[in-house]
N, C-alpha and C positions, 0 to 999 in steps of 0.2 A: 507410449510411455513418456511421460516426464522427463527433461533433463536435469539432474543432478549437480547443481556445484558446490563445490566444496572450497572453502575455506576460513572463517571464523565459525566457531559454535554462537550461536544465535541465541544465548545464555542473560542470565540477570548481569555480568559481570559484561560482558558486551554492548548492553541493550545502554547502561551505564555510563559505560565509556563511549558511545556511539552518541550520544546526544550531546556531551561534552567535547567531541571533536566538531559535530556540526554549529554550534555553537561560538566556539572560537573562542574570540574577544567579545564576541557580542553577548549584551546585556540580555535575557530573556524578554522585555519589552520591545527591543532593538530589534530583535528578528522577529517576532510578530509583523511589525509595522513593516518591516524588509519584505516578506513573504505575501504580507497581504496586498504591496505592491506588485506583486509578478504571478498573481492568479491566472491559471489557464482553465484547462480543459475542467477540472475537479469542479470549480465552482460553477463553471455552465449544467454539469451532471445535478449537480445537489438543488440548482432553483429550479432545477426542471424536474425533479424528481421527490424533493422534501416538502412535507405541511409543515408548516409552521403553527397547525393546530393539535402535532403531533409531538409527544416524547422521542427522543430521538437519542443512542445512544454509540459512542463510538469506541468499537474495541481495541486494545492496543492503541492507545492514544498518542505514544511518546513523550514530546513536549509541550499536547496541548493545545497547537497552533488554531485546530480547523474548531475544537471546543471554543476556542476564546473566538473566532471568526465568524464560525456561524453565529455562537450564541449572538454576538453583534449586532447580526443582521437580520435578529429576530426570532432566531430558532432556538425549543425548548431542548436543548443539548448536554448531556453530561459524557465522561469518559474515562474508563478504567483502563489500566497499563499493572504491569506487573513488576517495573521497575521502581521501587518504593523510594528511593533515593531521588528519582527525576521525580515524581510526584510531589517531594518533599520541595522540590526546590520550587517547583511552578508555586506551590502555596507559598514560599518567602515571596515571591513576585505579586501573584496575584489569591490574594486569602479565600475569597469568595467564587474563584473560578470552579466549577463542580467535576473537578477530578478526582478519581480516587485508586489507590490501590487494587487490584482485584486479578480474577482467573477470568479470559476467556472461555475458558474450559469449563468452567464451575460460576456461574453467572450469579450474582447475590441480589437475583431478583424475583418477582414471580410471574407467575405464565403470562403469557401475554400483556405484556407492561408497557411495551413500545409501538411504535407506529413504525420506525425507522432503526436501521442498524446500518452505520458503515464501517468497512475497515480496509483501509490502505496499506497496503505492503506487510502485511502482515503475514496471510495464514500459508503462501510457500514456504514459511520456516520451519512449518510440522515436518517431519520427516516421516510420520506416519503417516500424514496425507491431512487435508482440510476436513474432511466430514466431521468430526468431532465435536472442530468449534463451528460446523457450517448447522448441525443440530443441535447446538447450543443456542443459535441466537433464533432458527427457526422454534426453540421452547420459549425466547423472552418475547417475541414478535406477536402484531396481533395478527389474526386472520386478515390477509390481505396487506399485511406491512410486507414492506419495499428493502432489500436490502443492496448498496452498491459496496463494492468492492474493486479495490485492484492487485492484480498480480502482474508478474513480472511473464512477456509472452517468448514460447517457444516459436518463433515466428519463421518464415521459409528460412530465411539468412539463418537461422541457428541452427534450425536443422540441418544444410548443406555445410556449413561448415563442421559442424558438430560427429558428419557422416567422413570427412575426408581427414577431419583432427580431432577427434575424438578427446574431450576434455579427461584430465590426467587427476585423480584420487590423490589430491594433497593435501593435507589438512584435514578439517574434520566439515561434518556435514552442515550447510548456510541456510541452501534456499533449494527451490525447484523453479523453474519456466515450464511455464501449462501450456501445451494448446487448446485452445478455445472450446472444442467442443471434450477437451478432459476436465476443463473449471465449468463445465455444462452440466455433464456429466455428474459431477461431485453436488451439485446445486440440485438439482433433479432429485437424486437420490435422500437429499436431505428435505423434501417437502416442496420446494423453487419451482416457481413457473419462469422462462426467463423473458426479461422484455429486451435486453437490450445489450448488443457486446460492443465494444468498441477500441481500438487497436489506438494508441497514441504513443506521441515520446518518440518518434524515432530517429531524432539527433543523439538521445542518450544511448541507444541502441548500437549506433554508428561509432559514439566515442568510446564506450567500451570493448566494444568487439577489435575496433580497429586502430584506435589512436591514442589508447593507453597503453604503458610497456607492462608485461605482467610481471607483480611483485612476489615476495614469499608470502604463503598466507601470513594473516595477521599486520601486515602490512595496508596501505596506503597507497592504490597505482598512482603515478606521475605522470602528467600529462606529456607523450611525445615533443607536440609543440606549445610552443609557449601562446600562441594564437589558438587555441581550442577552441575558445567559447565565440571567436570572432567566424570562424570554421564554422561549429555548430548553428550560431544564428544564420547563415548563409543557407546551409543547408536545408533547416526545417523550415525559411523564407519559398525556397524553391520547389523541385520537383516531387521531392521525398514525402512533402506532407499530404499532396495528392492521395486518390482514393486505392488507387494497386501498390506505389509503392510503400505509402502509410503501413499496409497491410503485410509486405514482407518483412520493412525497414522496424516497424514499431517495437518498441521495451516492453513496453505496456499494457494488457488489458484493463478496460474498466470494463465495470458488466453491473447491470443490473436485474432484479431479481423479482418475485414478490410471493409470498408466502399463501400455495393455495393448498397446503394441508399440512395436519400435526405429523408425525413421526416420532 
């Protein structure tokens, strides 16, 4: 089974104010160029796994970032979010960036339109589970299109800790952490051949389990020490990023996919 945490509802009213807090002070131009200076693991996935002779579309967009980054770098990219407000704003910034409105769930496209679908942090927030929107995008995909994704992993560390402190029902339901062969699983069943899983992140894994004090939901954790991110580089430099403990330590799955039947 999946783990369960609970705490903000994963809401239009969320999603909202969640891009407004990552955001800050900074200008929407301003974190693009910010972000697109500290690409890791994501963009090694996407040139190894995207045509650029392909439509390509990204669900649950947010603010936009990987739309305006790929298309950059040559990719025929668009990207629907259901937060009509962040959507409105990317278009004050950028007019012509191909975002829009829309349902993962209910796709306002036709069958097989894409080559490519990805989606980042996104589909752990169903509470009724992925498959939904996992055969949503297997309807927009062509035969053979490629879908990468990432969720958040249920990985050893969270299962052992999870088994001796069992996370506490506060707030209302956020997200889920998969283990890897249950976001298989889910992929499988919705049409997915897979090609490829891959555990990363697992300094964030580290900070949150361990080194943030936990807040009431709806809140904002505070980082223990004021050196975190100095910590963090430290650690994902060293042993942790290796190939076992990657694999206990990591936040992360990314996984890639590729579409070899309708459902």
């Amino acid at each position: 089974m999946p783990l369960k945490a609970f705490s903000h509802k994963a809401d239009f009213d969320f999603w909202e104010n969640n891009w407004k807090v990552v955001l800050g002070n900074k200008s929407l131009p301003d974190y693009y160029l910010d972000f697109e200076k500290n690409l890791r693991i994501k963009k090694i996935f996407f040139e190894k796994y995207l045509s650029r002779k392909e439509k390509i579309i990204e669900g649950g967009c947010g603010l936009g970032v990987w739309v305006y980054l790929l298309g950059k770098m040559g990719y025929d990219i668009e990207g629907v979010d259901f937060a009509e407000e962040t959507i409105n704003f990317i278009k004050t910034n950028f007019p012509a960036l191909p975002v829009k409105k829309g349902n993962i769930l209910a796709l306002e496209y036709p069958n097989s339109y894409f080559g490519a679908y990805i989606s980042l942090g996104v589909l752990e927030h169903f509470e009724k589970g992925p498959l939904p929107a996992l055969k949503e995008a297997n309807r927009v995909l062509k035969e053979k299109g490629v879908i990468i994704l990432s969720i958040p992993y249920f990985n050893f560390l969270r299962r052992t800790k999870n088994f001796f402190l069992p996370r506490k029902e506060k707030g209302e339901f956020y997200q889920y952490f998969y283990k890897s062969e249950e976001i298989n699983h889910y992929l499988k069943q919705a049409g997915f051949r897979i090609i490829r899983s891959y555990p990363y992140n697992p300094a964030k894994c580290l900070r949150d389990e361990f080194l943030r004090k936990r807040e009431r939901p709806g809140k904002v954790g505070r980082a223990v020490f004021k050196n975190e991110e100095k910590i963090s580089f430290f650690l994902i430099r060293t042993v942790i990023n290796s190939f076992i403990p990657r694999r206990i330590f990591a936040h992360s799955l990314m996984v890639v996919a590729e579409k070899n039947k309708y459902v």
